[in-house]
C-alpha positions, 0 to 999 in steps of 0.5 A: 202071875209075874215073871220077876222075884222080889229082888228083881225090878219088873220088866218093862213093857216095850209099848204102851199096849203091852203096859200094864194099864195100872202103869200107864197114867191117864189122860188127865194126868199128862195134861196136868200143868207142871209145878214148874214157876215162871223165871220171875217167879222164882225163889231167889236168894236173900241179900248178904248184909255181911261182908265177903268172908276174910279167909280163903279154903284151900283143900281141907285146910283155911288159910288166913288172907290177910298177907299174900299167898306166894304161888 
């Protein structure tokens, strides 16, 4: 029996005694290696052939930068 309704989140035990042992992740589980990948590893942004686009975003408007913006 529990103390929390369906619309309320259980309570959270103060220690790990108290925890629920369904709860508590094993041994094995915290001495998983992360999924994390070295900095060489990871995945990196192709190279834009294109050019620097030719405009400018301005607020929700574009403005075309072919003449100076006054400031």
């Amino acid at each position: 029996m529990t103390n929390s309704t369906p619309d309320q989140e259980p309570q959270q035990a103060e220690s790990v005694e108290q925890a629920d042992p369904e709860e508590v992740p094993s041994t094995e589980q915290l001495q998983e290696p992360s999924t994390e990948k070295d900095p060489g590893e990871e995945p990196v942004a192709p190279k834009r052939d294109e050019p620097e686009p030719d405009h400018e975003a301005v607020g929700i408007g574009v403005i075309d930068t072919e003449e100076p913006q006054a400031d």
